[in-house]
N, C-alpha and C positions, 0 to 999 in steps of 0.2 A: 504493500500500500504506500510507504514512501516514496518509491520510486515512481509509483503513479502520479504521486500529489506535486511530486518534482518535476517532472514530465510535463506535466496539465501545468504548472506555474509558469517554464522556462516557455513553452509554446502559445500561453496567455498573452505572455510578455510582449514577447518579437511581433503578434499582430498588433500590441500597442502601440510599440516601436515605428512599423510602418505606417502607424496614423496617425504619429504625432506630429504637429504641425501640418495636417493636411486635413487638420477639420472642417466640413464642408457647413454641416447646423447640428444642429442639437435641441431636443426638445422636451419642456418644463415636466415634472411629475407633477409630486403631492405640492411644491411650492416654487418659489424664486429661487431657493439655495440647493435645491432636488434635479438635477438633470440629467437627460440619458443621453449618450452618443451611440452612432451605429458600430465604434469602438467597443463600447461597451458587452454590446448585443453579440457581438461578432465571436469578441475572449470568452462570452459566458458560451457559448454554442459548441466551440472548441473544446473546451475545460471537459463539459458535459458528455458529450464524444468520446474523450478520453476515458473517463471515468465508466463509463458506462460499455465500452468497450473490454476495459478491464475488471469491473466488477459488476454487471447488470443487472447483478440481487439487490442494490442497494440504494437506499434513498438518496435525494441530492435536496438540497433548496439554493438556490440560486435568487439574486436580486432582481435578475430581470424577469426569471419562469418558473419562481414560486416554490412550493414542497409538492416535489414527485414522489408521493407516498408510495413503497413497494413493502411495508411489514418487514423492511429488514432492522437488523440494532446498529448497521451501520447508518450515517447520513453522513453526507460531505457538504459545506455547507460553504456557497460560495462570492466572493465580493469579483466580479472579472475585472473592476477599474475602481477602486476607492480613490477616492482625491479628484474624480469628474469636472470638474470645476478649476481643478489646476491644471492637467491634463488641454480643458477646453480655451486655455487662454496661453499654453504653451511653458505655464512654470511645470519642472521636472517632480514636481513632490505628489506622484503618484505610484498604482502598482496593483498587485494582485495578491489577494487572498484567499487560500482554502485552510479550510479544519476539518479534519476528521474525528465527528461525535460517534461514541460508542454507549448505548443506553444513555442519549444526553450528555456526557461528557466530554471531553475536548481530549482525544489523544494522540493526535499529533496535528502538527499546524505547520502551515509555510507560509512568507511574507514577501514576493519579489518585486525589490525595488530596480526594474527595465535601465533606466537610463545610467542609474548610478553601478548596475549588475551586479547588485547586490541581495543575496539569495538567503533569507533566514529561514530557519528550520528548528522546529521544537518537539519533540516526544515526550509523553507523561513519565516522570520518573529517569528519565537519559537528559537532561540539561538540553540547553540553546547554545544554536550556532550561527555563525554566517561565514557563508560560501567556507563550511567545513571546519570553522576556526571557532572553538569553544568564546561564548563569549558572557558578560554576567552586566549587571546592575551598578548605579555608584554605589562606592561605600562610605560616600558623604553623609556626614552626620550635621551636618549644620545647613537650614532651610538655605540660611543667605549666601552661603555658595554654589548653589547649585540654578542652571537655567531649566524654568519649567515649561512647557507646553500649556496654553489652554486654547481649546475650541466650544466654539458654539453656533450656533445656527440660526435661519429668522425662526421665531415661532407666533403664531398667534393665538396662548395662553397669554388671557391679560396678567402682566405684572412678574412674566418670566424672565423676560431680560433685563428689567430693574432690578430682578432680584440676581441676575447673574454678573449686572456689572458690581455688585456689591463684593458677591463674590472675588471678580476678578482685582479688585480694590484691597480684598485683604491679602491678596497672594503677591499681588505685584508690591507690596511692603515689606513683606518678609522673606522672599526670592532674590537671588541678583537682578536677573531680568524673566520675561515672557516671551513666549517665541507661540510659534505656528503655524504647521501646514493646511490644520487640520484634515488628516489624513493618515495612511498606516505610517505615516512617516515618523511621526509624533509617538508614536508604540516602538519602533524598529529601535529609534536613538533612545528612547529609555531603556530599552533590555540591554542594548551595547554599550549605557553609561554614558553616553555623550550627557543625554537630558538625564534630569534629574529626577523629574519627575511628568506627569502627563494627563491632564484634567481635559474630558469630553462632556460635555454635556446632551447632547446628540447624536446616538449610536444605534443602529442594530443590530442584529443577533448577527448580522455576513460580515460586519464592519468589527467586532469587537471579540468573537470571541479565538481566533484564532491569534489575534495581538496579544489576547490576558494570558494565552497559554503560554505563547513566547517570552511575556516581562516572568510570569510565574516559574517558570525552566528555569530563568537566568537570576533567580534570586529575588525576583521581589514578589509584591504581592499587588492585586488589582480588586476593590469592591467599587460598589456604586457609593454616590457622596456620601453616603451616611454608614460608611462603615462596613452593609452586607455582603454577604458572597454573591455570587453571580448566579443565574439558574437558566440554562439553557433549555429546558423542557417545551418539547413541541406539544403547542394549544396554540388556536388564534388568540386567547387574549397577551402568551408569554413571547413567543418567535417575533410576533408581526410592533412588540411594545419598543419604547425609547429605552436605552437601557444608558443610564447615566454610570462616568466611570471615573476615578480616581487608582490611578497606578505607577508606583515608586517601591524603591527599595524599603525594607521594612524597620528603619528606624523613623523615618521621615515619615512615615506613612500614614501613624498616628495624630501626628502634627498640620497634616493638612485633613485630616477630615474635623480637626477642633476650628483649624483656618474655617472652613466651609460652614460650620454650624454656627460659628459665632458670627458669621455675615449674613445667615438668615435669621 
């Protein structure tokens, strides 16, 4: 199954590769911050191909074509373009995601970031890598050294993003700086210690849970803002919901979900 989920990632890619900068349109989802390219559609069709060639007992959900229910305990679960939006304006902070869930859980994940050819890989219990080369989390213990990621999105829940620049108010005081792509990119450099840490506020199940497994490999830990663990279980109301995420190394980690609460 690695080899598959490598396979399906590296072959994702290079169709990225050939569309990037040759975006002809693209067209809105659920909002203004939500878009699909025929990029997109393309990597997911490919991915799928693959997978289903090589395991065609097994479930997929994909962003663009949903949960292929087959009753297996496998699912692969897949993002073909995270970062669509960077991607459609030509910045390189995009890339492809798959995870493979076994009864709901995350056990193994790959993250390929195309332009930079940089290829992360995570299995439950065997640590994270990229492009082969063991890699881990900081081991900064102080919030003000470290640069953090945050993303967020439009939403129109009244009084969300009031409450998220609050947020973003207490981290940027206690941070050196803020950065982001938002995108897997923001997950990738947390696991490899670049970032410090990694605050999303708008994620789904294709976008996050193959990143949580890679920061989690490489030594840290990922819940949603307020502390919990994560639950991948397939129901419409849990696969298709927002899953809000905070993920850092595990001394820091405590320290920003008290940031987060004392801003709401």
């Amino acid at each position: 199954m690695k080899n598959t989920l490598i396979r399906a990632l590296q072959n994702a890619g290079e169709i990225l590769l050939e569309n990037f900068g040759n975006l002809e349109s693209y067209s809105l989802k659920e909002n203004q911050s939500n878009i699909v390219t025929k990029a997109d559609i393309n990597s997911e069709k490919k991915i799928i191909e693959i997978i289903n060639h090589d395991f065609p007992g097994h479930n997929t959900l994909g962003e663009e074509t949903g949960f292929q229910n087959k009753n297996s305990e496998f699912t692969w679960v897949i993002d073909p373009l995270d970062g669509t939006s960077n991607f459609a304006v030509q910045l390189p902070w995009f890339g492809v995601i798959i995870c493979l869930l076994k009864n709901f859980e995350p056990i193994q994940s790959g993250c390929f970031l195309p332009v930079q050819n940089e290829l992360y890989f995570a299995e439950k219990g065997k640590g994270a890598s990229k492009n082969n080369q063991p890699i881990s989390v900081s081991t900064e213990s102080d919030l003000k050294n470290i640069l953090a990621a945050y993303s967020l999105d439009y939403s129109d829940e009244p009084g969300k993003t009031a409450k998220e620049a609050k947020i973003i108010e207490r981290v940027v005081n206690n941070v050196r700086n803020i950065r982001s792509t938002n995108s897997l990119v923001d997950f990738c450099y947390t696991a490899d210690g670049k970032l410090g840490a990694c605050i999303n506020q708008t994620t789904k199940i294709w976008d996050i849970a193959g990143p949580a497994l890679l920061v989690e490999e490489a030594g840290g830990i990922v819940t949603d803002i307020d502390g919990k663990p994560l639950n991948f279980k397939f129901n419409d109301e849990n696969h298709m919901r927002n899953f809000t995420i905070i993920a850092s190394n595990k001394i820091l980690h405590p320290e920003l979900i008290k940031l987060v609460k004392h801003a709401l």
